[in-house]
C-alpha positions in Angstrom: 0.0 0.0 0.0 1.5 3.6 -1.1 1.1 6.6 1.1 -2.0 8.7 0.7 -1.7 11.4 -2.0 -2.2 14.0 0.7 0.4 12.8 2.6 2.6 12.5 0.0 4.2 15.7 -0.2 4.9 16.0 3.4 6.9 13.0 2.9 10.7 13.2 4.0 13.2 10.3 2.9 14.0 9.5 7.0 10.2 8.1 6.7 9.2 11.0 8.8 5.5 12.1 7.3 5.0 16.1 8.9 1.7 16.6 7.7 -0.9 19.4 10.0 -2.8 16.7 10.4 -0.5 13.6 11.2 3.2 13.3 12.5 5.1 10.5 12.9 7.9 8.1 11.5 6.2 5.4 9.2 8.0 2.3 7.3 5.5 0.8 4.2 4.2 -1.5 6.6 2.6 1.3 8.5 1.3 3.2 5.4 -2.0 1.8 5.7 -2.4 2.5 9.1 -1.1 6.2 8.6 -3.3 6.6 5.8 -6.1 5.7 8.0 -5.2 8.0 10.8 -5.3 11.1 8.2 -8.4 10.7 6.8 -10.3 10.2 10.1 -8.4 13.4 11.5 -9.7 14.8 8.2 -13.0 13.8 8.5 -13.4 14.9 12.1 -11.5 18.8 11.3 -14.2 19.3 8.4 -17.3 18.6 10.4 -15.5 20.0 13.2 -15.3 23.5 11.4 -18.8 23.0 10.0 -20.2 22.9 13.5 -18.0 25.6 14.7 -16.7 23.2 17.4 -13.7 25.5 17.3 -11.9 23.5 20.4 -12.3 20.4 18.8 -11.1 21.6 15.3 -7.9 23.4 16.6 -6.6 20.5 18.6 -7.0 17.7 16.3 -4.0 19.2 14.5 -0.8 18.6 15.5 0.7 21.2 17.8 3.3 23.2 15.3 -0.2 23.7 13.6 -3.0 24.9 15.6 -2.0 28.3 15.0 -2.7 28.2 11.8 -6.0 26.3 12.5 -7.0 29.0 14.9 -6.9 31.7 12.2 -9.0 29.7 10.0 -11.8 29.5 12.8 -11.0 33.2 13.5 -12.0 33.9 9.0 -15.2 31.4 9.3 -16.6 33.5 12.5 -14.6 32.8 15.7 -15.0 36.0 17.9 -15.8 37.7 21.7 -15.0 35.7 24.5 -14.5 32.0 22.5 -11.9 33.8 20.7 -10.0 34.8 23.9 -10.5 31.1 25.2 -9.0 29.5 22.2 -6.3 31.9 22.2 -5.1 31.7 25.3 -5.4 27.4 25.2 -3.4 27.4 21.7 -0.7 30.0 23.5 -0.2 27.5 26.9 0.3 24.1 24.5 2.6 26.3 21.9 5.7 25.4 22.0 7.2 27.3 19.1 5.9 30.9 20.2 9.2 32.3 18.4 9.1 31.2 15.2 5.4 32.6 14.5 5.9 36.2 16.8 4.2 38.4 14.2 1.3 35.9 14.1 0.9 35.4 17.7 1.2 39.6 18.2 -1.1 39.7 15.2 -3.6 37.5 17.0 -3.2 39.1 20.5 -3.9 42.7 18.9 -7.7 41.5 17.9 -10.3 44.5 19.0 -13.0 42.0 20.4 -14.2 42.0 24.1 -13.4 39.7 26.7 -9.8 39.2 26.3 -9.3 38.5 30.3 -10.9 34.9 29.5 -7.6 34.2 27.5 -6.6 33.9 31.4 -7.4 30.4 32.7 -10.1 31.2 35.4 -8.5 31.1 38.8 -6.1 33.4 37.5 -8.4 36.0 36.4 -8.8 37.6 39.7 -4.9 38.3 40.1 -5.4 39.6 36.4 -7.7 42.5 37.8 -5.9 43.1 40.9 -2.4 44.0 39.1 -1.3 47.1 40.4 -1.2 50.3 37.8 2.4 49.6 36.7 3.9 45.5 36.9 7.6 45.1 37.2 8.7 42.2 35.0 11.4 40.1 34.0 12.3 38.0 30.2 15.4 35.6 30.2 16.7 35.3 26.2 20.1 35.6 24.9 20.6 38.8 23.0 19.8 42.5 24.3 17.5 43.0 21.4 14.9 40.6 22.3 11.7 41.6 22.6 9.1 38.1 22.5 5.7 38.2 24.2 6.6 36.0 27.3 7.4 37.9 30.4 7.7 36.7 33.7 7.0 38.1 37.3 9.5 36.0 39.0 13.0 37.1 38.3 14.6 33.6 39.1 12.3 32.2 36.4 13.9 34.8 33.8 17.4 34.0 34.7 16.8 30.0 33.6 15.0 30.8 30.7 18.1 32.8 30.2 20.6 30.3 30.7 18.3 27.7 29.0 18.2 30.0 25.9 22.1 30.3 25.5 22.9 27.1 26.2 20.2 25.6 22.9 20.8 28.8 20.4 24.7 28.6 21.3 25.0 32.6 20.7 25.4 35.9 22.3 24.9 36.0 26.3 22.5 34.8 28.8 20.8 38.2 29.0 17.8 39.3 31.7 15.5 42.3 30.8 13.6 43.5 33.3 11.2 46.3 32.3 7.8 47.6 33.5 4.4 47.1 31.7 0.7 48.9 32.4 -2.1 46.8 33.8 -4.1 47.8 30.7 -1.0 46.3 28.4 -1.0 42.9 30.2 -2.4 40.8 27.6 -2.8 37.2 30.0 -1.1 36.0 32.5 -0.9 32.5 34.6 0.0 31.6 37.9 1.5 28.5 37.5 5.2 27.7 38.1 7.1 29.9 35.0 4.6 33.3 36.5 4.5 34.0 33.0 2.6 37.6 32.0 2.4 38.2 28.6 2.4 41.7 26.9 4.1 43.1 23.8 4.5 46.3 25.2 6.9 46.5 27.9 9.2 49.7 28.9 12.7 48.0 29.2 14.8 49.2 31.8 17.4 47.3 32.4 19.7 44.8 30.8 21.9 42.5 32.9 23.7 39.4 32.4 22.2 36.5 33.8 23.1 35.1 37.2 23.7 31.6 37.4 22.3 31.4 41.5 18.2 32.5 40.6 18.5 29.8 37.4 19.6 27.3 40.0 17.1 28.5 42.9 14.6 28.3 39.7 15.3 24.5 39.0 15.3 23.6 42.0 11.8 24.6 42.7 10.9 22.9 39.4 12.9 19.3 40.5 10.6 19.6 44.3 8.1 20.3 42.2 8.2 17.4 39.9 9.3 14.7 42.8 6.0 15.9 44.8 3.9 15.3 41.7 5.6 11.7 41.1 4.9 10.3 44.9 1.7 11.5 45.0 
């Protein structure tokens, strides 16, 4: 049995297939099974988007494309408050917020009400209590940066610092700290990374990153993670 034709061109000659709809590593006598996976992902995204079950629809791609799914909902009518909650669900599973940062800053820049419920729930309350000016951090590895994803905890900033240099092998570990306004805080979440996102932060300083909060940092996240695993 041959690959699908819509598979085809997403086809790479280490068997990897990277299609929006279907990842994976597949030798011939998977093809069948493959082709079977794509066309009931298919199947389910098309009556998914009929129905405007916009959840359903964005998540039955794979993650590198739900972005792109989400602005196809936002064309055939997503808008209000289920625009803010799909957003801010597509933005916590992202994991390549970088390589699309005109899209995402795009997307967060939408004029329709209710963007507090891209905040998960409990979180919403700390949203509306943020005092008139938030001092904030960002960890990266070049002065210039200037990414969505802030952070209220400094120590957090100094790993993602030291994480950044260490995969992109360039420049420094860098921390910005910087202050935003209560009205530019797009979302933020209180979970362990304190992450508050805004594209409109007043840098104000520019320091090198110090290798004592990235280690207070992972060690919060290792207690953390052995609490979780004996529990």
């Amino acid at each position: 049995m041959n690959l699908h034709p819509d598979l085809l061109p997403y086809y790479h000659d280490d068997g990897w297939v990277h299609h929006p709809l279907l990842i994976g590593s597949y030798s011939p006598d998977w093809y069948k099974f493959a082709n079977e996976s794509y066309l009931t992902k298919r199947d389910i995204a098309e009556k998914a988007l009929r129905d405007r079950n916009w959840w359903q629809y964005v998540f039955i791609y794979e993650r590198p494309y739900r972005l792109d799914a989400l602005r196809r909902c936002r064309r055939a009518g997503l808008c209000g408050r289920e625009y803010w909650e799909q957003l801010g669900m597509c933005w916590r599973d992202s994991e390549n917020i970088r390589q699309n940062l005109p899209e995402w800053r795009m997307l967060w820049r939408v004029d329709d009400e209710g963007r507090e419920y891209a905040t998960e729930e409990e979180a919403r309350p700390h949203l509306a209590a943020l005092p008139e000016q938030v001092e904030i951090y960002r960890g990266c590895c070049r002065k210039s940066d200037r990414g969505l994803a802030w952070t209220s905890d400094r120590d957090v900033a100094e790993w993602f610092a030291r994480r950044n240099f260490h995969l992109f092998g360039r420049g420094q570990p860098y921390v910005l700290t910087g202050f935003v306004r209560r009205g530019n805080v797009l979302a933020l979440d209180l979970g362990l990374e304190r992450e508050i996102v805004s594209d409109r932060v007043r840098v104000t300083s520019i320091d090198i990153g110090n290798p004592e909060g990235a280690e207070r940092y992972q060690r919060r996240r290792r207690q953390i993670g052995n609490s979780t695993a004996s529990s």
